[in-house]
N, C-alpha and C positions, 0 to 999 in steps of 0.2 A: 393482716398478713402481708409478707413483702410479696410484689409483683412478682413474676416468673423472670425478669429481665433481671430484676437487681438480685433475685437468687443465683441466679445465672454467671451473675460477674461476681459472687463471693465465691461459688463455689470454684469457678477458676482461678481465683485468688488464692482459695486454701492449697491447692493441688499444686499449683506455683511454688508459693512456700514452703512444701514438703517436698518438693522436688529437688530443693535448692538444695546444695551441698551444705554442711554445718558450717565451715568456714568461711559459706558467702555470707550468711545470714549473721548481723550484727558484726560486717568485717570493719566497718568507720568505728565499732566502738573498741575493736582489740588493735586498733592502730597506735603504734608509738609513736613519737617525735622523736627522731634522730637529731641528737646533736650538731651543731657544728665540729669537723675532726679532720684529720687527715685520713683518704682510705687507703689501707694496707689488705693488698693481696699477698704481694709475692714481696720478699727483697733475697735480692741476689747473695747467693751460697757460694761465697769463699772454700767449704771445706766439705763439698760434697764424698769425696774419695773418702773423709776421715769419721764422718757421721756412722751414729752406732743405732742402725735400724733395730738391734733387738729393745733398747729402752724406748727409742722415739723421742717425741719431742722434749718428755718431762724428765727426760733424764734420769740420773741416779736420784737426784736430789727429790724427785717430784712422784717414787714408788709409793704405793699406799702402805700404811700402816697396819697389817690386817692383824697385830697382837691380838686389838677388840674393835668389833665392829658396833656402833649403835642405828640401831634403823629408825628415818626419821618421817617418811611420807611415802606414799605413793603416786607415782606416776602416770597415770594411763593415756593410751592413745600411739598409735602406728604401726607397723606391721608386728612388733615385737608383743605388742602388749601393754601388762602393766611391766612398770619399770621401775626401781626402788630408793631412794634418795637414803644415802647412809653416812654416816659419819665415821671415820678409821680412826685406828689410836693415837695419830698426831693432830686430831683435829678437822680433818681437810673432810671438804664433804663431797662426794661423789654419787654419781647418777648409773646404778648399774642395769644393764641390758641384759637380759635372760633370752637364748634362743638363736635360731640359725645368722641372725646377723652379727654375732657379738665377733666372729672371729675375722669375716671379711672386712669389718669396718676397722678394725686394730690394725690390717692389715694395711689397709687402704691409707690410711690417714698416714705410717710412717711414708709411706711410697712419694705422696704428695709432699710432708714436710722435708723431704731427703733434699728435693730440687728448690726450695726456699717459698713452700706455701702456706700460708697460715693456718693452723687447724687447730684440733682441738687438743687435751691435750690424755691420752689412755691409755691403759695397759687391758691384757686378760688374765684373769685369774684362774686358771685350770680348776677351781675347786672351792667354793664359798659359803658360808654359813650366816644367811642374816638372821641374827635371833626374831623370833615371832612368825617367820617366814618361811624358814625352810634351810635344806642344803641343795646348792645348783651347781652342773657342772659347767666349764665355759662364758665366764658371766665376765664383758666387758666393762670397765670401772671407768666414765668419763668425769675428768673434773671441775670442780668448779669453784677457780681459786675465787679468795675472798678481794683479790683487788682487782676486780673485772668484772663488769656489768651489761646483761643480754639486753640488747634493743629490739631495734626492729630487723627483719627479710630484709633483704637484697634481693633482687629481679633478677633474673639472667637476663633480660629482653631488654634492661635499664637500666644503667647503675653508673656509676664516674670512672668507671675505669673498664667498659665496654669494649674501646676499640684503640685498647696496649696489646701490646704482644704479650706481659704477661698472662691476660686474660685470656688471648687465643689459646696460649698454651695451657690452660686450666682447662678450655673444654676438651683438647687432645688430650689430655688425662684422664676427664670423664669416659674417655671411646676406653680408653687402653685399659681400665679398670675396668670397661664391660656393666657401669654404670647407667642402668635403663631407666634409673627413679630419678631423672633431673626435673628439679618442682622448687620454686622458690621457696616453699613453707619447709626446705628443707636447710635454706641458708640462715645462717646468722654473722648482725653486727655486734660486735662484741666491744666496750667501750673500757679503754683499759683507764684505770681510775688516776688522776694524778695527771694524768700527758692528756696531749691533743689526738691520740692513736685509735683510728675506730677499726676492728682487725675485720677485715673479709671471710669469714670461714663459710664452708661447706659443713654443714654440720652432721647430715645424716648421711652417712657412706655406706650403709648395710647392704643396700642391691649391688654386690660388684661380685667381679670373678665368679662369673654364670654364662647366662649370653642373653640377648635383651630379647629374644624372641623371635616369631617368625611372620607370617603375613599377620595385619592385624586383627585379623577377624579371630587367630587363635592365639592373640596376644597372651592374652591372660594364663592360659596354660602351658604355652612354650618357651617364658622366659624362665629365669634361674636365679637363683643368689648362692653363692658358696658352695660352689658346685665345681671343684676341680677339674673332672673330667670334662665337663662344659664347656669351660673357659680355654681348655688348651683347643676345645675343635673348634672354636668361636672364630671366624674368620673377623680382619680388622680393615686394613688398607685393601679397597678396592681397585684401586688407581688412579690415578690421574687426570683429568681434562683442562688442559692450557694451563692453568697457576692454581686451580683449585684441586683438592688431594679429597678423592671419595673413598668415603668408610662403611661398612657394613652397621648401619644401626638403624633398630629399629626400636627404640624406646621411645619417653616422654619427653617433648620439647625436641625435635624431628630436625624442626625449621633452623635450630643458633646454632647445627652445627654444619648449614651448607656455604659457609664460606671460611673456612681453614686454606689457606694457603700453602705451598711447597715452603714455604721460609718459614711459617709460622710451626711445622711438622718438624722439619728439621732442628729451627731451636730446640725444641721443648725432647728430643730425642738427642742432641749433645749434650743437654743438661742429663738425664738420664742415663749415657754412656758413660759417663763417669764414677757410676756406682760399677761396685763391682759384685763378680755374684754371692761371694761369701755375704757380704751385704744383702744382696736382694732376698738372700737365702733366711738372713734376721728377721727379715719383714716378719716372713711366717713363721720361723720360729716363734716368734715373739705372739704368733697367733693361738699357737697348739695346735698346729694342723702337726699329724703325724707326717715321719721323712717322707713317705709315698707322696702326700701331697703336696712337701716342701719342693720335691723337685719339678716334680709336673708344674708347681704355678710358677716356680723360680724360673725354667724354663721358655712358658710360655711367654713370663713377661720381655726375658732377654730376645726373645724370636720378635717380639713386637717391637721392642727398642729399634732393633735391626731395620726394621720397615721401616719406622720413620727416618733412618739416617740414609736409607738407599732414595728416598720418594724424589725426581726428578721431576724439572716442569717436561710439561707436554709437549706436542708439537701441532 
C-alpha cells in the first residue's frame, strides 16, 4: 500500500487537475504557431459618412444564399451553445449563432467596422430552417470565407500593436459597446491566404449593449447582454484625472482599460462623429431589434459618442 504521504500528494494532484479550467489543461498542446505577417487592426476609413451599416462589412456581394441551406457539423461551447456550421446555396460556409447574443454581436461588429476595424464578417437572419435541426428565430450567420485561415488568440496584455493608438481606441470601443466579456479566447488571428495580412479581429462581440455589472461579488447576476433598456441607463465616462479619462466598468480584464487618455477618447469619438444617425440606426436595423429598440440604442450610442468628443484633460 502507498504511504499516507504519497497518497496525500496524489490526491492534491487530482483535486488540482479538476479544478483547473479546461482550457488550462493541455493549453501547450492547442497552441498554434503564428506565422510571420503584418498585423492588421485598424486601417484608416476614408468613407466613413458613405458606409452602409445595414450590410456591414460583407456587403452586398458577401449576403448568404439561404435558397438551400445544407448543415454540416456542429459546434459547441460558449455562452450560446451549440452552434451550427452550414453551407448556403452559393457554397459559402457559415457558422450560425442561435440565442440572445446573435443580435448584439451583428450589431456590434458593423459599429467597430464603420471606424476601420477588422472584424468578422455577418448578417442576421430574422428566420432560419437548418434541415435536421430545426427552425430558429434570430440566428446570426458568421462567415467563413475559404481564402482565410484561423490561427492563434491575440492577448490584450500582449500583442504588436499594444501601445498605437489604434489599439487604444479598440478598448474605447469595448467601454462604449458595454462589452464586459474581454478574454483573449475571444480574439482571433485570422491569416488571409496569398498576402503577408494577419487581420486582428475580436471575434466574439455577443456581451454588449447591457451593462457589465455591479460590485463584484454580484457580478455574475447584474450584468447584461442585449438588453436595451440596460444599455441606455449604463453610465460610461466618469471623468477625468490629469490626462487619464475614467469609465464606468466593471467587467473582465479591469486592469488594460486604466490608461486611455483624453487624446486617445477623443480620437476614436471623431472617428465615430462622423457616422451619422440614419447610419447608426442600420447597425440595428440590420440586427432585428424592433424600432423601440432601434432608437433607445441609436440614441444611447450618439449620447456616448458625445462624451468622448467633450472629455477635456484635468486640472
Amino acid at each position: 500500500m502507498l504511504n499516507n504521504t504519497i497518497c496525500n500528494k496524489l490526491i492534491a494532484l487530482t483535486v488540482l487537475l479538476f479544478s483547473l479550467p479546461l482550457s488550462a489543461v493541455g493549453a501547450n498542446q492547442k497552441k498554434k504557431q503564428v506565422p510571420r505577417g503584418v498585423p492588421v487592426l485598424w486601417t484608416s476609413p476614408a468613407n466613413i459618412n458613405s458606409r452602409n451599416l445595414r450590410l456591414g462589412p460583407g456587403g452586398a456581394a458577401m449576403q448568404p444564399d439561404l435558397r438551400s441551406i445544407t448543415f454540416l457539423e456542429e459546434d459547441k461551447g460558449g455562452y450560446s451553445g451549440t452552434k451550427y456550421r452550414i453551407r448556403d446555396g452559393a457554397g459559402r460556409e457559415w457558422v450560425a449563432k442561435i440565442g440572445k447574443e446573435a443580435q448584439s454581436e451583428t450589431a456590434a461588429v458593423r459599429l467597430l467596422w464603420s471606424v476601420g476595424y477588422e472584424t468578422e464578417i455577418n448578417y442576421l437572419v430574422p428566420r432560419l430552417t437548418i434541415p435536421g435541426k430545426g427552425t430558429f428565430e434570430d440566428v446570426r450567420l458568421e462567415a467563413r470565407p475559404a481564402g482565410e485561415k484561423r490561427l492563434d488568440e491575440w492577448q490584450w496584455e500582449a500583442n504588436p500593436l499594444v501601445r498605437t493608438r489604434p489599439f487604444q481606441g479598440l478598448k474605447v470601443m469595448m467601454l462604449l459597446l458595454e462589452n464586459w466579456d474581454i478574454k483573449d479566447s475571444n480574439n482571433e488571428i485570422i491569416q488571409v491566404k496569398g498576402t503577408n495580412k494577419l487581420r486582428y479581429v475580436v471575434s466574439d462581440l455577443g456581451a454588449t449593449f447591457g451593462k457589465t455589472g455591479g460590485l463584484p461579488i454580484l457580478w455574475s447576476i447584474t450584468r447584461s447582454r442585449n438588453k436595451p433598456e440596460d444599455y441606455e441607463k449604463a453610465k460610461f465616462v466618469e471623468g477625468v484625472e490629469g490626462n487619464q479619462v475614467k469609465f464606468r466598468y466593471s467587467g473582465k480584464k479591469k486592469v488594460i482599460f486604466e490608461n486611455i487618455t483624453v487624446a486617445d477618447a477623443r480620437w476614436l469619438g471623431g472617428l465615430l462623429s462622423r457616422l451619422s444617425r440614419a447610419q447608426i440606426r442600420d447597425a440595428f436595423l440590420a440586427a432585428n431589434y424592433n424600432r423601440e429598440e432601434v432608437e433607445t440604442l441609436s440614441e444611447a450610442v450618439l449620447d456616448r459618442i458625445e462624451q468622448l468628443r467633450r472629455v477635456r484633460r484635468g486640472r
